[in-house]
C-alpha positions as CSV (number, residue, x, y, z in Angstrom):
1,X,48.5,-14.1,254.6
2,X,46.9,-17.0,256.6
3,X,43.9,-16.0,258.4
4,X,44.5,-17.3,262.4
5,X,40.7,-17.7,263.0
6,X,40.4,-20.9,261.6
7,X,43.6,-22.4,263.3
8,X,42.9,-21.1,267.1
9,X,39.1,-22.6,266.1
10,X,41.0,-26.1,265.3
11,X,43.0,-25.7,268.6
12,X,39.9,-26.2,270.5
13,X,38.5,-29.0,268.2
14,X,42.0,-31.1,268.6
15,X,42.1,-34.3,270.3
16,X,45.4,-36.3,271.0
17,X,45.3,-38.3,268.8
18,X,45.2,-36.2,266.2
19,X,48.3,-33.9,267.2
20,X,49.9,-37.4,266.7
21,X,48.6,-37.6,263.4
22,X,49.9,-34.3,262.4
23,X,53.1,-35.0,263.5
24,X,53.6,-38.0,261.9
25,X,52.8,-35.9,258.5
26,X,55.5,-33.1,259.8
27,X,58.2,-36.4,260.4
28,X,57.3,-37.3,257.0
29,X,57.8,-34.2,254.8
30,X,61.1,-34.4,255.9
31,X,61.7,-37.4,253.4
32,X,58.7,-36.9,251.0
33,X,57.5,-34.4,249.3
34,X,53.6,-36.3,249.9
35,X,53.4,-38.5,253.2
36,X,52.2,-42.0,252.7
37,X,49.6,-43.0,254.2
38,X,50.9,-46.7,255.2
39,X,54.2,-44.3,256.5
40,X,51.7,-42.3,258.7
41,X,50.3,-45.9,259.8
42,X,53.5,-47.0,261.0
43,X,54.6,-44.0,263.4
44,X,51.0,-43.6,264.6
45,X,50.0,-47.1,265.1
46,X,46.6,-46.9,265.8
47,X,44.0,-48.7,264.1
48,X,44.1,-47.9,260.0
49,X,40.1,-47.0,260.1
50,X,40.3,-45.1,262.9
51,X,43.0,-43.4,261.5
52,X,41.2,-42.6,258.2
53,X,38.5,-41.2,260.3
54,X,40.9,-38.9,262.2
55,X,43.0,-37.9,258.4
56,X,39.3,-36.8,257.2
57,X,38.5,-34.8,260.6
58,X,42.0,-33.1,259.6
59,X,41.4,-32.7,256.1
60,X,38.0,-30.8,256.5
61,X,40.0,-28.2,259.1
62,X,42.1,-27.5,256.4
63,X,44.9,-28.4,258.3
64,X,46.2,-31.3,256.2
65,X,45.9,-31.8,252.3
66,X,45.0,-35.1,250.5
67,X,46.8,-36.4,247.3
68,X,46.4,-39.6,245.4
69,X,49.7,-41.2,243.6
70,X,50.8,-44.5,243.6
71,X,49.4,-44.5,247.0
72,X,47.1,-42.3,249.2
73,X,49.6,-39.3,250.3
74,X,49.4,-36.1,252.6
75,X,50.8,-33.2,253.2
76,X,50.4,-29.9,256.4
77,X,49.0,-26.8,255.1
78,X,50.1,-23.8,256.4
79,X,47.0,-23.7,259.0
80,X,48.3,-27.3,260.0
81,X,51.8,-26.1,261.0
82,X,50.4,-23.2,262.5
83,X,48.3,-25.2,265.1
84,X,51.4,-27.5,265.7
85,X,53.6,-24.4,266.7
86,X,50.6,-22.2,268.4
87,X,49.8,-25.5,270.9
88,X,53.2,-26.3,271.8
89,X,54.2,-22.2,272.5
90,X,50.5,-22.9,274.7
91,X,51.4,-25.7,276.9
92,X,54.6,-24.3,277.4
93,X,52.8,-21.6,278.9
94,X,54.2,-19.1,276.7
95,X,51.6,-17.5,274.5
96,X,48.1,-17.2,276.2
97,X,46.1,-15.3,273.4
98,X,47.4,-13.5,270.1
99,X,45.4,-11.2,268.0
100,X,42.9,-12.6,264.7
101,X,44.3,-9.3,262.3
102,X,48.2,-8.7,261.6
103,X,50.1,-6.3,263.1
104,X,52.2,-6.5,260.2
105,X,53.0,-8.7,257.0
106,X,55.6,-8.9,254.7
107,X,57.0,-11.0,251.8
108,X,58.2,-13.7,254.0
109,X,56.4,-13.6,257.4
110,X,52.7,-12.2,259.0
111,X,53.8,-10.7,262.3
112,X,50.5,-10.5,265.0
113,X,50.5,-9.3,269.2
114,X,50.5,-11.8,271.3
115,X,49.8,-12.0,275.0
116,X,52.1,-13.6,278.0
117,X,50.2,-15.9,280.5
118,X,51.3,-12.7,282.6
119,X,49.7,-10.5,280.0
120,X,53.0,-8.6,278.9
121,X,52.5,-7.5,275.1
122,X,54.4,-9.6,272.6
123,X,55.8,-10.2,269.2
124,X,54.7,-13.6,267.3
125,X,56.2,-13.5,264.1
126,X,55.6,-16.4,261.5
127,X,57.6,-17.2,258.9
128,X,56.2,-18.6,255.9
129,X,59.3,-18.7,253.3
130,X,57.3,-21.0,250.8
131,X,54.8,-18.1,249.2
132,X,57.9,-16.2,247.9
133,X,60.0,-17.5,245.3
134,X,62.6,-19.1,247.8
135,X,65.1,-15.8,248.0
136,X,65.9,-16.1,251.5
137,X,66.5,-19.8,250.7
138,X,69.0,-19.2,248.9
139,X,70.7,-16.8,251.4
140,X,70.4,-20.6,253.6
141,X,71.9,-22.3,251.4
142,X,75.3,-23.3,253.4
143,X,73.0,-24.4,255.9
144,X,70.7,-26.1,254.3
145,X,73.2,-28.2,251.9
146,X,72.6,-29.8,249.0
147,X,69.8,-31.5,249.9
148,X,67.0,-32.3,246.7
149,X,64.0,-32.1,248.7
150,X,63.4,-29.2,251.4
151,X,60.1,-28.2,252.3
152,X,58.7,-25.1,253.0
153,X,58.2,-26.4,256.7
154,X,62.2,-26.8,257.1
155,X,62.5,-23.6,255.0
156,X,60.7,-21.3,257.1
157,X,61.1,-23.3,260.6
158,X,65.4,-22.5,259.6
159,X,64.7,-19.4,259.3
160,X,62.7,-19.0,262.6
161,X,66.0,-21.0,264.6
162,X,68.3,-18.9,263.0
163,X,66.4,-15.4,263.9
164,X,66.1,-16.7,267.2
165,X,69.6,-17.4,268.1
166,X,70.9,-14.8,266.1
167,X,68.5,-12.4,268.3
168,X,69.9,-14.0,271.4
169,X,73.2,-13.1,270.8
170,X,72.7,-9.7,269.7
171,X,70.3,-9.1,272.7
172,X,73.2,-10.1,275.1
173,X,75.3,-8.1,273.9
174,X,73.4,-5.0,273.8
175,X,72.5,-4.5,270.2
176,X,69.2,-3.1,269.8
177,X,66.9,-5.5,268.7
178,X,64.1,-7.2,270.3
179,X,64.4,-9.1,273.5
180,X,63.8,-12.5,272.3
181,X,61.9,-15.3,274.4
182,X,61.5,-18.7,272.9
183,X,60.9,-19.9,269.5
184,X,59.2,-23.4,268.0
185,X,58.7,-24.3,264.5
186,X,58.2,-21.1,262.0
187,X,57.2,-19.0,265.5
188,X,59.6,-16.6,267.1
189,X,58.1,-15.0,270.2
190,X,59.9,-11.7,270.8
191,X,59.2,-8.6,273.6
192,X,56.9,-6.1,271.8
193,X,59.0,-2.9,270.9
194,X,56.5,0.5,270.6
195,X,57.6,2.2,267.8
196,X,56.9,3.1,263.8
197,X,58.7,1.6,260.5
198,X,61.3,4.0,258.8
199,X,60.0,3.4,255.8
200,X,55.9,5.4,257.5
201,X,57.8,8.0,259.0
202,X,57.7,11.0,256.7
203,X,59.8,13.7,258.4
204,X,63.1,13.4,261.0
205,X,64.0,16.3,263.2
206,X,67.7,14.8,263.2
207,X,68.3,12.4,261.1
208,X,72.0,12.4,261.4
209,X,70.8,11.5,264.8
210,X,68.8,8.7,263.7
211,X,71.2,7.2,260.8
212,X,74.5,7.2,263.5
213,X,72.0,5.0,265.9
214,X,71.3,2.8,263.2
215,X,75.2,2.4,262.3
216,X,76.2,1.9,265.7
217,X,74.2,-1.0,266.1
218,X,75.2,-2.3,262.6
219,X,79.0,-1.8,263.2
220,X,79.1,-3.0,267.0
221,X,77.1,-6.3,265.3
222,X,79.7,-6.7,263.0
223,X,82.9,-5.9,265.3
224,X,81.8,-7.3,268.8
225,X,79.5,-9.7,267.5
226,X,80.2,-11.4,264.0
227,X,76.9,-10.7,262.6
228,X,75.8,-9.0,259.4
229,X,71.8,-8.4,258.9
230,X,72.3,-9.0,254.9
231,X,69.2,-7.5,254.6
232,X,69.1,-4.4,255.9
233,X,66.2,-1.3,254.6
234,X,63.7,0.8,255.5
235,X,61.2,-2.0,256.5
236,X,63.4,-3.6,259.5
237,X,64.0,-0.1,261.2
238,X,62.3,0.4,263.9
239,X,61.8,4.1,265.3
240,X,60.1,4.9,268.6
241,X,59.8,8.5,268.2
242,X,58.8,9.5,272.0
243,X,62.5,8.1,273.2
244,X,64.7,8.4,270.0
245,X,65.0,4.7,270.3
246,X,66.3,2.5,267.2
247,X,66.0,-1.3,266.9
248,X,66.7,-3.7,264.4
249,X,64.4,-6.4,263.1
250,X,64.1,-9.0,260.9
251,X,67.1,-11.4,261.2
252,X,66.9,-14.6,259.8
253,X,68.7,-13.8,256.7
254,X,71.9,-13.4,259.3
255,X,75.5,-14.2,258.1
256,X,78.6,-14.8,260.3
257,X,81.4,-12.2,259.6
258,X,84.1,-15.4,258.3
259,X,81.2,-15.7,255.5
260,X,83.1,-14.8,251.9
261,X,80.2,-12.5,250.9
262,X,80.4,-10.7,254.4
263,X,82.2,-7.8,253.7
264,X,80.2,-7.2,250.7
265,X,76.9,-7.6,252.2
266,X,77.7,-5.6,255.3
267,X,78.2,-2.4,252.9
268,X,75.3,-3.0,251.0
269,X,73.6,-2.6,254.1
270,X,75.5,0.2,255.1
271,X,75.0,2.1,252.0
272,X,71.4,1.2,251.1
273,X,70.1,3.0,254.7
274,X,72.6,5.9,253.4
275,X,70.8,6.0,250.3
276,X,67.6,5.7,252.2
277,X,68.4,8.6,254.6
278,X,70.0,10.9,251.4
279,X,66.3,10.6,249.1
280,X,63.8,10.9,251.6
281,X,65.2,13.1,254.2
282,X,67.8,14.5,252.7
283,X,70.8,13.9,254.9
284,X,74.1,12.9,253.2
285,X,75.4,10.3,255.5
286,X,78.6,10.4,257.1
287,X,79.8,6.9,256.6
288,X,81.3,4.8,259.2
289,X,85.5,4.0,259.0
290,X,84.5,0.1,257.9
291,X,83.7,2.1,254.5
């Protein structure tokens, strides 16, 4: 987990040039693996000691890391992508404040509350592929081609563009999943849903109930919608408990229905919540028709 304190602290320290400097080291990593200095130089263009000035500034935020090779290199640090994303969602006029603790964190993303410049409650979920070992990369992989070089900046800022639009979709046509509202970089910015994990609720009054809901949504995805989750547990089930309400989080791992592991994946989804539903509350699913 990245702590948030020291990147909304940066925000306020930030001047413009050096959002252009961090930039240019965000252009870069697409091509290197450690920017060059003289390549940093050359999108820039400002003067080369002012520019070491503004690189050490950087540095001593944490927001960039220093390497020496053949040639003085850098790269962003997570807290350097972070402030990237968290000023642009800003001047957008998206995101006005967003809590300092997690709301909640997982393998591959730290979810935290944000606030609307019209204070409505919101989701900001940021996805940070590169501390795992790269499985949801591999579940990319069609989209991300062969290419010998991919950072975790493209890793996890896929992941967000592919959550995003796959939640736009969905949302549109009336799955239950979170409304989404814009995305940039590794930063999706979704409607907060109220509402409990499956995997903290202990006991279900119904859970037939509860497990048709959730296959409802997983089916009418599939049939009216071309969309498998792929990833589908106890984790990325969302329960409010005062409405009965289901939704379904945790996308970016999406795969179109023409996919040639579709069918396969679908039913591991299927019959993993079955499984789920059978040991701890012990219902034995009725399985939907697809099965």
């Amino acid at each position: 987990m990245v702590k948030l304190k020291p990147v909304l602290i940066a925000l306020r320290k930030l001047k413009k040039e050096d959002y252009r400097v961090l930039i240019s080291i965000e252009r870069g990593m697409a091509k290197h693996e450690y920017v060059p200095i003289e390549y940093i130089e050359k999108i820039v263009n400002i003067d080369k000691d002012f520019l070491l000035k503004r690189l050490r500034f950087l540095n001593s935020l944490g927001l960039i890391q220093r390497k020496k090779m053949f040639t003085i290199s850098y790269i962003l640090t997570s807290r350097g992508y972070d402030v990237l994303a968290f000023n642009a969602l800003n001047k957008r006029g998206v995101l006005k404040a967003v809590s300092l603790t997690p709301y909640n964190v997982g393998k591959e993303s730290d979810v935290y509350l944000g606030l609307s410049t019209s204070n409505r409650k919101l989701i900001v979920k940021i996805n940070r592929l590169g501390r795992t070992c790269f499985r949801k990369t591999r579940l990319l992989r069609m989209y991300i081609g062969d290419r010998r070089h991919i950072s975790w900046l493209y890793q996890s800022r896929l992941a967000a563009e592919r959550e995003y639009n796959a939640l736009t979709t969905l949302y549109k046509n009336y799955i239950s999943v979170p409304k989404p509202i814009t995305w940039n970089r590794h930063i999706v910015i979704m409607d907060y849903v109220d509402g409990l994990m499956l995997a903290k609720i202990a006991k279900l009054s119904n859970p037939e109930e509860i497990f048709n809901k959730i296959m409802n949504n997983v089916i009418k995805a599939y049939r009216d919608v071309g969309i498998i989750h792929g990833d589908l547990n106890e984790y990325n089930v969302i329960l409010n408990p005062s409405d009965r309400k289901v939704y379904i989080i945790d996308w970016p791992q999406w795969i179109p229905r023409n996919h040639v592991l579709a069918r396969k994946l679908l039913l591991r989804d299927i019959k993993y919540i079955g499984k789920f539903f059978k040991k701890k509350y012990g219902y034995q699913p009725i399985y939907p028709d697809i099965i």
